[in-house]
Z-matrix of the N, CA and C atoms (Angstrom, degrees):
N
C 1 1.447
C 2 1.527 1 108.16
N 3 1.376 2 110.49 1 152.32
C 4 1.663 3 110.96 2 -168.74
C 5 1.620 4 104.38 3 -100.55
N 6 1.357 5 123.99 4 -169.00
C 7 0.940 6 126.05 5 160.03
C 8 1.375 7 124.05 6 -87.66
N 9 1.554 8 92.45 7 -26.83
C 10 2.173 9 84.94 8 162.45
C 11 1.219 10 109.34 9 -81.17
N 12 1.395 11 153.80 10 -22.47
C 13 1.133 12 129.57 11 136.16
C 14 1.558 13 142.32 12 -25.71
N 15 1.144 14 88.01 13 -41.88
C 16 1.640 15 100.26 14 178.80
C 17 1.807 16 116.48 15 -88.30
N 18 1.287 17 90.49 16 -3.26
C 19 1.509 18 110.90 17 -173.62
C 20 1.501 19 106.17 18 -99.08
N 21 1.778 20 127.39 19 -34.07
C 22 1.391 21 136.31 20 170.57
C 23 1.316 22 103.68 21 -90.21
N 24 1.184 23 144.39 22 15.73
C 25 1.523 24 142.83 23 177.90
C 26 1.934 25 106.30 24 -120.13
N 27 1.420 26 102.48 25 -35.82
C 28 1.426 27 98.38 26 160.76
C 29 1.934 28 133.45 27 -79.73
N 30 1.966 29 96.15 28 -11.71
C 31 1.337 30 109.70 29 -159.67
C 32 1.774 31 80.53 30 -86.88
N 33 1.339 32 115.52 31 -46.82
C 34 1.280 33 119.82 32 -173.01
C 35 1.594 34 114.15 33 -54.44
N 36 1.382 35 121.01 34 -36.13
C 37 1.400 36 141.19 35 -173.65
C 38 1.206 37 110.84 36 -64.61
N 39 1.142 38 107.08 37 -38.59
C 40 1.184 39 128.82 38 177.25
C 41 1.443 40 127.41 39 -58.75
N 42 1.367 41 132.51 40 -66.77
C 43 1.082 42 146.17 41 135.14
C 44 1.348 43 115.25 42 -37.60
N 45 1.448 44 120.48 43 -56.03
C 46 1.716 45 98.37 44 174.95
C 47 1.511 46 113.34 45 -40.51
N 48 1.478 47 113.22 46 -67.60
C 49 0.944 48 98.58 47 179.14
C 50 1.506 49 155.32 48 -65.06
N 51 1.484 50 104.54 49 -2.82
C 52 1.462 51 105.19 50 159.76
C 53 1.550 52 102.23 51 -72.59
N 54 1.292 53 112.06 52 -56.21
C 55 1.614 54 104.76 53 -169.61
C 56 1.234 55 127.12 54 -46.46
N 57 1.472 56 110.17 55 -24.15
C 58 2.076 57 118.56 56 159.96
C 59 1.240 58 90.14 57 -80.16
N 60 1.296 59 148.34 58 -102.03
C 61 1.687 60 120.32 59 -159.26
C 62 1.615 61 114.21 60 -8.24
N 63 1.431 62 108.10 61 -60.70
C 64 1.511 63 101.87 62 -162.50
C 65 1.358 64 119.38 63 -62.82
N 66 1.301 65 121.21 64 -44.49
C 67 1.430 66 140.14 65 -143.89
C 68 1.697 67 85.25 66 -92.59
N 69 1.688 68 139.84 67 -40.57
C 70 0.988 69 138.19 68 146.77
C 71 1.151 70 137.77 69 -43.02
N 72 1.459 71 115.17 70 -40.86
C 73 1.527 72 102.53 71 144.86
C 74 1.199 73 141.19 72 -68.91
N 75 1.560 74 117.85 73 -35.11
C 76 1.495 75 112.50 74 155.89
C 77 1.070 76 129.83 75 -40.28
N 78 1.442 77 143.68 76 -71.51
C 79 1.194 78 159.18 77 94.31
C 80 1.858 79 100.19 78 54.08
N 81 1.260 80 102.38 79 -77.15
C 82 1.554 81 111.93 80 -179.26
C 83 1.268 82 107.11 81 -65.24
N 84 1.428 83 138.52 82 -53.54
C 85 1.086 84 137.30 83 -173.24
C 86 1.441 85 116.27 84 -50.15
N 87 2.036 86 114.10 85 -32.46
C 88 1.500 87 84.72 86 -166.93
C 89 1.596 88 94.09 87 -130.23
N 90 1.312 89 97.20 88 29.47
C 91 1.458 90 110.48 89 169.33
C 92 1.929 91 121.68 90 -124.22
N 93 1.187 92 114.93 91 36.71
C 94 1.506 93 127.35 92 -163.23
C 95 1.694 94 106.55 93 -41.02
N 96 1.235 95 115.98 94 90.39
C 97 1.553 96 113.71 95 -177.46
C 98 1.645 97 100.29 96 -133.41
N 99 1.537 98 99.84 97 164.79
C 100 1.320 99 97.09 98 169.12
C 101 1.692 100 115.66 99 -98.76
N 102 1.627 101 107.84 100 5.77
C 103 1.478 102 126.93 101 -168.48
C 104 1.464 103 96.75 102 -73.88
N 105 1.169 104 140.45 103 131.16
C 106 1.538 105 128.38 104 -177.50
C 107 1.876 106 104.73 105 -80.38
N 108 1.648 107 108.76 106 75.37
C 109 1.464 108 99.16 107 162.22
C 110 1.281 109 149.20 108 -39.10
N 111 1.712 110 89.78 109 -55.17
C 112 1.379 111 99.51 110 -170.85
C 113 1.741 112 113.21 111 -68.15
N 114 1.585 113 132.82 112 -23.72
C 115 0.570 114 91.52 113 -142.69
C 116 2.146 115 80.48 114 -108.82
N 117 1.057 116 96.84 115 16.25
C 118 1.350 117 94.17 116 167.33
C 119 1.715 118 110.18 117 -84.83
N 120 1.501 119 124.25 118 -50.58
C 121 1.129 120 117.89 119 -172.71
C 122 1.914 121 109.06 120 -61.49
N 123 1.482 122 118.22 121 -28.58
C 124 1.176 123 127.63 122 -168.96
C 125 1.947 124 98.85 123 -65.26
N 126 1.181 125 99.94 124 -52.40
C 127 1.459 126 115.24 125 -175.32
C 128 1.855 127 102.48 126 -60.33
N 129 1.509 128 129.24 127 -49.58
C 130 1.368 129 133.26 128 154.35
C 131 1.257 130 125.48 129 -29.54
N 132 1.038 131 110.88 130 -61.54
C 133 1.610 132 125.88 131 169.63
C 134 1.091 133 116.86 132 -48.05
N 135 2.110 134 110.97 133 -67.58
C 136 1.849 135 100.57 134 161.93
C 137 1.236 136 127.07 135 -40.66
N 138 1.239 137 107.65 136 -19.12
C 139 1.860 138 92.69 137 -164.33
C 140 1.633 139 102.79 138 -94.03
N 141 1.595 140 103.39 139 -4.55
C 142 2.024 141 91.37 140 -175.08
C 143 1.686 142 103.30 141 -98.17
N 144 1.312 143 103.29 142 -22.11
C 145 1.621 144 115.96 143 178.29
C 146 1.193 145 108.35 144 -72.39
N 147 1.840 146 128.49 145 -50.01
C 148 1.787 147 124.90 146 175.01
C 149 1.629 148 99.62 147 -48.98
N 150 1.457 149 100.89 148 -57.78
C 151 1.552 150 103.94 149 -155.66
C 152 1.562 151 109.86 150 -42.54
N 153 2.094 152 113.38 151 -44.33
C 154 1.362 153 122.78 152 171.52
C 155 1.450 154 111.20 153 -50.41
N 156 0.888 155 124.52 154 -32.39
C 157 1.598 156 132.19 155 -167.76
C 158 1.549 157 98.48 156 -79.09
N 159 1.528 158 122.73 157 -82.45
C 160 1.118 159 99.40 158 168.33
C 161 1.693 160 129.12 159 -45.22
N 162 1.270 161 143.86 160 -43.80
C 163 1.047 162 122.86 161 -162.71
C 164 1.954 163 112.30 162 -74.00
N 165 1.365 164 89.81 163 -26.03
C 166 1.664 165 76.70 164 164.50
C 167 1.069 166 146.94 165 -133.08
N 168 2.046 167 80.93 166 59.12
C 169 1.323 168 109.06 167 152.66
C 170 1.643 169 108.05 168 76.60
N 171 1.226 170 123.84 169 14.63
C 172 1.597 171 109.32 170 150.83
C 173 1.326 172 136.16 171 -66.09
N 174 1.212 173 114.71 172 127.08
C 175 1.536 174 99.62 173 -163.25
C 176 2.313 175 83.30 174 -146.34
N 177 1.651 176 82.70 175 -175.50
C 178 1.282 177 100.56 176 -169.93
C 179 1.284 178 144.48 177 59.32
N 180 1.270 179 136.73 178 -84.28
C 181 1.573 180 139.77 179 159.20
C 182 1.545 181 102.83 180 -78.22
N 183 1.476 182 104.77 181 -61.72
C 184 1.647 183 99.19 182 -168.21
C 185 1.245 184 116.63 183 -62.33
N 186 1.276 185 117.46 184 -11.27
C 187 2.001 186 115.67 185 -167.18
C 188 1.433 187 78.88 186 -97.63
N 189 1.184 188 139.41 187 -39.14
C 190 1.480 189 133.06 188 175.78
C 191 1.861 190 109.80 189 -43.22
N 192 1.281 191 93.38 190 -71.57
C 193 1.713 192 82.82 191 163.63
C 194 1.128 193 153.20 192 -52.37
N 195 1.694 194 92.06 193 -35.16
C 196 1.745 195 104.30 194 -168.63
C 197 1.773 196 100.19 195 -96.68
N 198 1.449 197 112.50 196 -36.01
C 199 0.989 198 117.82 197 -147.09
C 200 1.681 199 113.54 198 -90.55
N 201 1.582 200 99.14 199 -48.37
C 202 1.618 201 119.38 200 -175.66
C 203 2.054 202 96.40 201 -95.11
N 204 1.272 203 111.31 202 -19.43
C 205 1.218 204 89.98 203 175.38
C 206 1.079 205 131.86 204 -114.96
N 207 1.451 206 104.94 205 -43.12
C 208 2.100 207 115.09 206 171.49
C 209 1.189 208 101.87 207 -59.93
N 210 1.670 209 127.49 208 -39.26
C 211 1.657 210 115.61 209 -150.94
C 212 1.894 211 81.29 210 -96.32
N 213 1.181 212 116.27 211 -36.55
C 214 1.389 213 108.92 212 -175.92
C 215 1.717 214 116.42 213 -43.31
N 216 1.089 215 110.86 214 -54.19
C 217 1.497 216 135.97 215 -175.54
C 218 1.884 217 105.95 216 -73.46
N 219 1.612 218 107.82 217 -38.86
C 220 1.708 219 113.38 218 -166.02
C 221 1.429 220 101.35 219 -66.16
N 222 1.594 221 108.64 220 -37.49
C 223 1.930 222 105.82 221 -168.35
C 224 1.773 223 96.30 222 -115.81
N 225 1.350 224 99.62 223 166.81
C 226 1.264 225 114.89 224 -176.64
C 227 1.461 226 119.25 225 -147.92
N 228 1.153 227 105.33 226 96.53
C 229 1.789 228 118.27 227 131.14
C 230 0.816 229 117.95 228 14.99
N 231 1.156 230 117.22 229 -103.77
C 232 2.202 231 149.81 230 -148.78
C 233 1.485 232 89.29 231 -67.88
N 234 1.240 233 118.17 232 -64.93
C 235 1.325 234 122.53 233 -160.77
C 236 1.994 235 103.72 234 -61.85
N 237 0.793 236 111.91 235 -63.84
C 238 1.632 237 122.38 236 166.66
C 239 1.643 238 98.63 237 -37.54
N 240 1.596 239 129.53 238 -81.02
C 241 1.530 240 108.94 239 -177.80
C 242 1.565 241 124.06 240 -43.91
N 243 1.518 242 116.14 241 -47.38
C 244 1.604 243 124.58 242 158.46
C 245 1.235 244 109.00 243 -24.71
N 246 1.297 245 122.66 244 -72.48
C 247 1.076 246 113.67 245 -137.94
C 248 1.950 247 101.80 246 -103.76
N 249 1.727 248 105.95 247 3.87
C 250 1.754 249 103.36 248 154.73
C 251 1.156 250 97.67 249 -70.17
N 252 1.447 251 110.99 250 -53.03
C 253 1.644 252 102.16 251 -160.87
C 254 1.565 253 131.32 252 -48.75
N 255 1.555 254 118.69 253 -33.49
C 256 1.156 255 156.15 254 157.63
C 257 1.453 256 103.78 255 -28.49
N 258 1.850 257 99.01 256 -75.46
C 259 1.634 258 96.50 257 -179.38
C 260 1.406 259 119.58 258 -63.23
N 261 1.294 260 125.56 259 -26.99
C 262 1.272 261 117.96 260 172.66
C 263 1.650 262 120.68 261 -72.57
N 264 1.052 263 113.73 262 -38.92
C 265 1.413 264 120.68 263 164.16
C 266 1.698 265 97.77 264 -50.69
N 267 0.744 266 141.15 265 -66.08
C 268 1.452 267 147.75 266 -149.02
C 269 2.042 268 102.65 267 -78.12
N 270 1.517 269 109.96 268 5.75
C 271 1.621 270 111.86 269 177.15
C 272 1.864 271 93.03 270 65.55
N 273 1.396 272 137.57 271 33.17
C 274 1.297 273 128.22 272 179.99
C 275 1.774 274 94.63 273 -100.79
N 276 0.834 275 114.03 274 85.00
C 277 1.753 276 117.80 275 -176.92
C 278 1.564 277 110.78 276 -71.28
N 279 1.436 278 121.60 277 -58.91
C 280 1.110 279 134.67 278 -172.17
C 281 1.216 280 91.09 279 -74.70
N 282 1.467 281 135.13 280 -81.14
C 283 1.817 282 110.39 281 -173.98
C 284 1.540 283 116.57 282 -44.48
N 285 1.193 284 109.01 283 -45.05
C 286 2.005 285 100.93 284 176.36
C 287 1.785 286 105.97 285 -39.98
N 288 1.101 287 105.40 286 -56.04
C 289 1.816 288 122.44 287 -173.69
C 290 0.935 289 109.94 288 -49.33
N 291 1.722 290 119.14 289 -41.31
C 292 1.564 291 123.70 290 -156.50
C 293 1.655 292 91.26 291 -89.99
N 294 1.575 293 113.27 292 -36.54
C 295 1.527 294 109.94 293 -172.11
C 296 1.852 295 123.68 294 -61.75
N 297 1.285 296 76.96 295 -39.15
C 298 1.417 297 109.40 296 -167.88
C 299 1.935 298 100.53 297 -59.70
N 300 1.252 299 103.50 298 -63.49
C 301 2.076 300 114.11 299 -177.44
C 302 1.789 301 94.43 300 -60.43
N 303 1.545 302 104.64 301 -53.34
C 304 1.886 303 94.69 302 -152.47
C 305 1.822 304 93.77 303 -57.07
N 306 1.565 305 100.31 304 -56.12
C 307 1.685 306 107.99 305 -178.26
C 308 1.888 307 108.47 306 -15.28
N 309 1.640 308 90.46 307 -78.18
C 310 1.773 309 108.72 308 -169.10
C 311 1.684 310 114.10 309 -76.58
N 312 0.831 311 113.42 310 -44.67
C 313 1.805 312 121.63 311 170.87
C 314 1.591 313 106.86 312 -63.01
N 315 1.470 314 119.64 313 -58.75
C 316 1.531 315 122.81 314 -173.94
C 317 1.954 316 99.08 315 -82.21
N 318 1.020 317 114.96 316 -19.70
C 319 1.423 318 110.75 317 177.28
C 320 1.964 319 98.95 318 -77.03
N 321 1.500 320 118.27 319 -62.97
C 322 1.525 321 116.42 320 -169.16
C 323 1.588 322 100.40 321 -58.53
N 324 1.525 323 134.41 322 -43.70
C 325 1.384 324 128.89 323 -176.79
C 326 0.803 325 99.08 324 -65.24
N 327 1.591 326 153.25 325 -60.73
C 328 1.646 327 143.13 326 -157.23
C 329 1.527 328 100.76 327 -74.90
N 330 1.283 329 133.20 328 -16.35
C 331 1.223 330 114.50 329 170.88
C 332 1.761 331 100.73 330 -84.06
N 333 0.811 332 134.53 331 -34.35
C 334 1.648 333 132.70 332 -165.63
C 335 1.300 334 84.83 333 -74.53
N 336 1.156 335 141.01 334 -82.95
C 337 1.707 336 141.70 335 -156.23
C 338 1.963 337 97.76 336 -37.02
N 339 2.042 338 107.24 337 -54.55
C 340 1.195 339 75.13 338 175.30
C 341 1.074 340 129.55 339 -142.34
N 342 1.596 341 100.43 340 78.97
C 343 1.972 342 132.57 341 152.74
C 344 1.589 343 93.47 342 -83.62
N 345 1.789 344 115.13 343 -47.29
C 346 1.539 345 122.74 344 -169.81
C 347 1.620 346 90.87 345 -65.16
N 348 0.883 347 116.22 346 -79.04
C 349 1.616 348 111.36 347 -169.82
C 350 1.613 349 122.00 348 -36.22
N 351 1.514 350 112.54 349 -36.59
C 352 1.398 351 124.25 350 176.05
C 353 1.817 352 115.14 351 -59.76
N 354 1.330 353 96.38 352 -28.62
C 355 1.196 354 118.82 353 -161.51
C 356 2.027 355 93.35 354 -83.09
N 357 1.083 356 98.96 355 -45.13
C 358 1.751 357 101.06 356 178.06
C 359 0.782 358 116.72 357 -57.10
N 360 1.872 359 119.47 358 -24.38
C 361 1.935 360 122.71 359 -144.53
C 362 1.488 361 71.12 360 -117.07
N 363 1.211 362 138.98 361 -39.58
C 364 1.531 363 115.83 362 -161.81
C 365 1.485 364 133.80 363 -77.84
């Protein structure tokens, strides 16, 4: 790996991650729950935008940016296991349940719809 690689994976990181700050505060602001929205719909979203990316076929520098770094940095992991764990700690069964399927079920379908969709546009 080069250093401009490593240079479009931090530029991308970068911006992902303001754009989850932002889109998380929106999100929170006009949705006041203790259900962790934002960071399920944020994590949804990554997965229909990678899937577009892969399906049409970006690869190399630009998937370096867009792909391993904006989307790397835009959705989150850690925060998503945290915050199952949370509801279950907290006796929230049915939100744990509901988090848990939409997260992994609505996360693997929105990436398939768009690898398929990527695949139309590419």
């Amino acid at each position: 790996m080069s250093m401009f690689h490593i240079l479009l994976v931090g530029i991308g990181g970068l911006f992902g991650a303001v754009c989850r700050l932002w889109v998380s505060q929106i999100i929170n602001k006009r949705l006041v729950s203790k259900f962790p929205v934002a960071t399920l719909v944020i994590n949804l979203i990554g997965s229909l935008l990678l899937g577009i990316m892969v399906g049409s076929g970006i690869d190399g520098s630009l998937f370096m940016l867009l792909g391993t770094g904006f989307m790397g940095a835009f959705t989150t992991f850690s925060a998503f296991k945290l915050e199952a764990i949370q509801l279950h700690i907290d006796k929230r069964k049915k939100e744990f349940l509901f988090y848990n399927v939409f997260s992994y079920g609505g996360g693997i379908l929105l990436a398939f719809l768009g690898i398929e969709l990527g695949i139309l546009l590419g």
